[in-house]
VEXDREN-2710 file (C-alpha; in Angstrom, 1 decimal):
% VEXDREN-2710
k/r/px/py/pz
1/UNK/25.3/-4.5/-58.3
2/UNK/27.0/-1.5/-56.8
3/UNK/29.8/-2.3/-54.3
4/UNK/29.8/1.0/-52.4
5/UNK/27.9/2.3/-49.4
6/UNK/24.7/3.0/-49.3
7/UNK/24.3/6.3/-50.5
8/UNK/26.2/5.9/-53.6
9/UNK/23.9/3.3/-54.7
10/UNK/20.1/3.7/-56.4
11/UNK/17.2/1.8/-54.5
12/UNK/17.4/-1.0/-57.3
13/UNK/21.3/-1.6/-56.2
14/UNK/20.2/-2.3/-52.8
15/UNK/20.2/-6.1/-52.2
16/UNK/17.8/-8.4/-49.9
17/UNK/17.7/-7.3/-46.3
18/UNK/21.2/-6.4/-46.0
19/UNK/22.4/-5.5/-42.3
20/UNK/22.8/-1.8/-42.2
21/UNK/25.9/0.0/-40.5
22/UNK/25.4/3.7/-39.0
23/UNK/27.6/5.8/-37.7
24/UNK/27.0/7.7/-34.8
25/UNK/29.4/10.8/-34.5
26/UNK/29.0/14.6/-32.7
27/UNK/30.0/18.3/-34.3
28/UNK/31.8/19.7/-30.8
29/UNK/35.2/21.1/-30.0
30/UNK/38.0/18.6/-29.5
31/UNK/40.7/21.5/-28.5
32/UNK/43.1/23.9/-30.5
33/UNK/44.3/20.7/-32.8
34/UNK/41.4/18.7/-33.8
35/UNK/38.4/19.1/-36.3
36/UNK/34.9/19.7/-35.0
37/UNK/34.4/16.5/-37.1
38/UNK/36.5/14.2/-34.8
39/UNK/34.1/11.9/-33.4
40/UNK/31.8/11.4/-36.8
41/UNK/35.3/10.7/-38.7
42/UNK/36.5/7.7/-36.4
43/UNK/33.0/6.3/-36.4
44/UNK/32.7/6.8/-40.1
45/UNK/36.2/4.8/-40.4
46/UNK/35.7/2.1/-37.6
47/UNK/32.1/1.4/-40.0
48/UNK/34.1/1.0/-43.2
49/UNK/36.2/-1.2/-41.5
50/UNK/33.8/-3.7/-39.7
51/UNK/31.9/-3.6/-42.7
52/UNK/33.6/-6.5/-44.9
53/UNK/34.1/-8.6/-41.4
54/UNK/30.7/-8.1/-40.5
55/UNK/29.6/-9.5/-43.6
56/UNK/32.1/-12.7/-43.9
57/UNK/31.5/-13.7/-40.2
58/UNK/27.2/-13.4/-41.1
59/UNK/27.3/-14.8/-44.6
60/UNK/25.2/-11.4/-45.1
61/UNK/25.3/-8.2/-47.7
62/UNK/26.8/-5.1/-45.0
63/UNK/26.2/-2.3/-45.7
64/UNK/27.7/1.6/-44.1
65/UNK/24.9/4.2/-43.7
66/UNK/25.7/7.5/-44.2
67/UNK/26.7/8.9/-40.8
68/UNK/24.6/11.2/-38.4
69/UNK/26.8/13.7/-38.0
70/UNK/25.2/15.4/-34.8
71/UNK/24.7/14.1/-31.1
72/UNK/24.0/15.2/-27.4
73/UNK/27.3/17.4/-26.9
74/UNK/26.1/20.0/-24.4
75/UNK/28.7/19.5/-22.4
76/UNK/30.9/21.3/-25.1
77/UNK/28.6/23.7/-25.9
78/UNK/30.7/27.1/-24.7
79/UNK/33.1/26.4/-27.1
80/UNK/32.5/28.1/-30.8
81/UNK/31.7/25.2/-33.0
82/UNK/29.6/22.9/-31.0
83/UNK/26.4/21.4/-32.4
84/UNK/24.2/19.7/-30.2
85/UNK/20.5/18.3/-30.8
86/UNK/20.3/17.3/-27.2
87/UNK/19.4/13.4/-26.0
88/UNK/15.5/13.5/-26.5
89/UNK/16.2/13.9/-30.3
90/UNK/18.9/11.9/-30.6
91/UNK/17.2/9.3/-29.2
92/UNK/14.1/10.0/-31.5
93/UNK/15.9/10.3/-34.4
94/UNK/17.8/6.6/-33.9
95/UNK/14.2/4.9/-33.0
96/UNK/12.8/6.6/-36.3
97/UNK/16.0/5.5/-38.0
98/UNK/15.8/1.6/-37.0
99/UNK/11.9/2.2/-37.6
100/UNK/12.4/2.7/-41.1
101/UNK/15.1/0.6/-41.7
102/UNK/13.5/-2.2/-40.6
103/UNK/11.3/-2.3/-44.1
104/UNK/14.4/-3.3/-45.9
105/UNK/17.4/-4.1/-43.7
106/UNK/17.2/-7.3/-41.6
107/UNK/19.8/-5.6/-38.8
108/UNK/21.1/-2.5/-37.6
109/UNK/24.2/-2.0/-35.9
110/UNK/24.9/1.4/-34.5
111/UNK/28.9/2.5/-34.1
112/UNK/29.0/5.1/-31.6
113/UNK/31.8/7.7/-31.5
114/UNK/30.8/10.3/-29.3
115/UNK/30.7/9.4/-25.1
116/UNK/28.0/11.9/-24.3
117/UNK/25.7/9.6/-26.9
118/UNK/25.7/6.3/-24.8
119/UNK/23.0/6.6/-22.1
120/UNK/20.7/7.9/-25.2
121/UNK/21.6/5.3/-27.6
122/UNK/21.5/2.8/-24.7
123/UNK/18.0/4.0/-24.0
124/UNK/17.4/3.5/-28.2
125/UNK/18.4/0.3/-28.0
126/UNK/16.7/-1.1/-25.5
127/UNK/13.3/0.0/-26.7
128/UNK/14.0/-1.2/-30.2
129/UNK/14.8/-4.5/-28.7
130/UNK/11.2/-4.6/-27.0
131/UNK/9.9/-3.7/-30.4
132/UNK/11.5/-6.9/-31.8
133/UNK/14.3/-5.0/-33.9
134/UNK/17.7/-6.4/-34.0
135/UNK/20.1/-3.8/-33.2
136/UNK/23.5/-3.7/-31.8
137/UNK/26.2/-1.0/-30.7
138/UNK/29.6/-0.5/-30.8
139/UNK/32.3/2.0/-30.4
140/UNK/35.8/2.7/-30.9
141/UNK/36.5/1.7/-27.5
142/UNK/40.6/1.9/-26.4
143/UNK/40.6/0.8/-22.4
144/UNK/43.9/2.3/-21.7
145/UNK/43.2/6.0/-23.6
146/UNK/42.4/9.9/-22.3
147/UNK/38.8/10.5/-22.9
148/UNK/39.0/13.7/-25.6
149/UNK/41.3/15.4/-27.7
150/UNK/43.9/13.8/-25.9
151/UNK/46.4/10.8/-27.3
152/UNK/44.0/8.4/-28.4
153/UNK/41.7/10.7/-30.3
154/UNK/45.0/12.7/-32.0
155/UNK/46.6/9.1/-33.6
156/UNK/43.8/7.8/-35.0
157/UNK/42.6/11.2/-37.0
158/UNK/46.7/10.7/-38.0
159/UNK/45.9/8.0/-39.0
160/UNK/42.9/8.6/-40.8
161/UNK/43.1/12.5/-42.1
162/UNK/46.4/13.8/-40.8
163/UNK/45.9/17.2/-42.9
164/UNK/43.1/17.7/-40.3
165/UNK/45.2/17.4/-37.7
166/UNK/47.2/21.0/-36.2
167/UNK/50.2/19.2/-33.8
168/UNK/51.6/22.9/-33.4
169/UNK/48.6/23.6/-31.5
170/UNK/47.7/20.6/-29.7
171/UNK/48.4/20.9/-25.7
172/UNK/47.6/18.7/-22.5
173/UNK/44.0/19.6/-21.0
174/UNK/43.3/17.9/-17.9
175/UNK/44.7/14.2/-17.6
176/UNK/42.5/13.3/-14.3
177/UNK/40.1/10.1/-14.8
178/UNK/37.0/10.9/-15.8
179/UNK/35.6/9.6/-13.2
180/UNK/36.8/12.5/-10.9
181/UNK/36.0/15.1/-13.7
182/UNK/32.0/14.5/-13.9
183/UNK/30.9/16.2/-10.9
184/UNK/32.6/19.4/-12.1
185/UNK/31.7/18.8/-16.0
186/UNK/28.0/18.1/-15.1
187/UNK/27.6/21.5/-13.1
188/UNK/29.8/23.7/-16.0
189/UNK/30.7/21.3/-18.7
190/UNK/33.9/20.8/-20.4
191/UNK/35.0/24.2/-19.6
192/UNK/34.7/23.9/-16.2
193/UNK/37.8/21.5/-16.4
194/UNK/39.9/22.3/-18.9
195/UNK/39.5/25.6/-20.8
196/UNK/41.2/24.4/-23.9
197/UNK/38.7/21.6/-24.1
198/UNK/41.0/18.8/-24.0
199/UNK/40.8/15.5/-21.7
200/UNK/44.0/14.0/-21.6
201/UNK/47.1/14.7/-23.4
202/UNK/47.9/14.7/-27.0
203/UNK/51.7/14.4/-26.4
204/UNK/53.4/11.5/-28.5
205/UNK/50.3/10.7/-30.4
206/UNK/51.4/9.2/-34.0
207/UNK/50.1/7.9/-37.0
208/UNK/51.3/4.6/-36.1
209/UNK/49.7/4.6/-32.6
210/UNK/46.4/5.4/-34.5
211/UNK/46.8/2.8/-36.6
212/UNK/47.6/-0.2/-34.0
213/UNK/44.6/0.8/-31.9
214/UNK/41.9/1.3/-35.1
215/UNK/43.0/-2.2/-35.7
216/UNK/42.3/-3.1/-32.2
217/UNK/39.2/-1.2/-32.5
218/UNK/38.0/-3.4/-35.3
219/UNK/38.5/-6.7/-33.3
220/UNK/36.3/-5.6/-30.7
221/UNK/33.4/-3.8/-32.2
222/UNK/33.4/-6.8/-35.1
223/UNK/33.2/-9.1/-31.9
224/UNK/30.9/-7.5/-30.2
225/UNK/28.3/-7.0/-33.5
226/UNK/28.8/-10.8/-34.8
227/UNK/28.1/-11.9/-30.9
228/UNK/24.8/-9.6/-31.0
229/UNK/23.7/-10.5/-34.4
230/UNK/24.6/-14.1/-35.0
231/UNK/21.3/-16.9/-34.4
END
């Protein structure tokens, strides 16, 4: 039996109704000094990592779907990079996904790494649920970090893919709560707010920082799934 994810394995390597791990990432800007990639790349890395703790707290086979690179980003959508397939298929494609893997895979537990994806994987979720599918969601969640580009999002891709990662470039956006950006960002998106595209401020973000809070990350979404899943 193959030990690696689920694409690198043939259908016959593929146990008995395994729970099934999918990341949920975005292609949008995320300023002068990170990769378009930012959001699918934590996910990718916070499923990998939940993965084996998923498993020993379920007494199940885990296994890390390849991750759907692509979300509702509209919001970022002036900027030159952005991909967006908007929330109505996002959410399709997440019901069609649990759908299908239903046939073979006994749970699904979606790890979100994009913020413009939660109402529409909320909205997922909740109709999957009254369609009797076991689903759960998590996210690399960090209660005390900027909301994008900014010091949280800059240590962990140091921590996961530092070649990635320009610091000569990187520069503070706007550092106001969130909460007092939307207004603004729902009339002219991102750009309305901060014309470099960054939330917060990448200033003394580290490889070490990144590291502490993915492990942080871990405790909380493995929580959170086990909680969902368990009974």
């Amino acid at each position: 039996m193959s030990d690696g994810p689920l694409a690198t394995r043939t259908s016959a390597e593929v146990g008995l109704q395994p729970i099934l791990v999918v990341p949920l990432g975005s292609t949008e800007q995320h300023g002068p000094h990170l990769p378009l990639a930012t959001d699918t790349l934590i996910a990718d890395a916070l499923a990998g990592a939940i993965r084996p703790r998923l498993a020993d707290a379920l007494d199940r086979e885990v296994l890390v779907a390849p991750a759907v690179p692509y979300g509702a980003a509209g919001e970022h959508q002036t900027f030159p990079g952005t991909l967006s397939i908007g929330h109505d298929a996002l959410r399709m494609v997440l019901v069609e996904l649990v759908r299908s893997a239903a046939h073979h895979h006994d749970a699904v537990v979606f790890v979100n790494g994009h913020g413009g994806n939660h109402p529409t994987v909320a909205d997922a979720v909740t109709q999957l649920r009254r369609e009797g599918h076991r689903v759960a969601v998590v996210g690399p969640t960090d209660p005390d970090g900027d909301a994008h580009a900014g010091r949280t999002e800059t240590s962990l891709l140091l921590r996961l893919c530092p070649d990635l990662v320009h610091l000569e470039r990187a520069e503070p956006g706007d550092t106001r709560p969130l909460g007092e950006l939307l207004v603004e960002m729902q009339r002219g998106g991102v750009a309305a707010v901060s014309p470099n595209g960054v939330l917060g401020d990448p200033t003394g973000a580290s490889a070490e920082h990144g590291e502490r809070l993915l492990g942080e990350m871990v405790e909380r979404a493995t929580a959170i799934a086990v909680d969902h899943l368990s009974g």
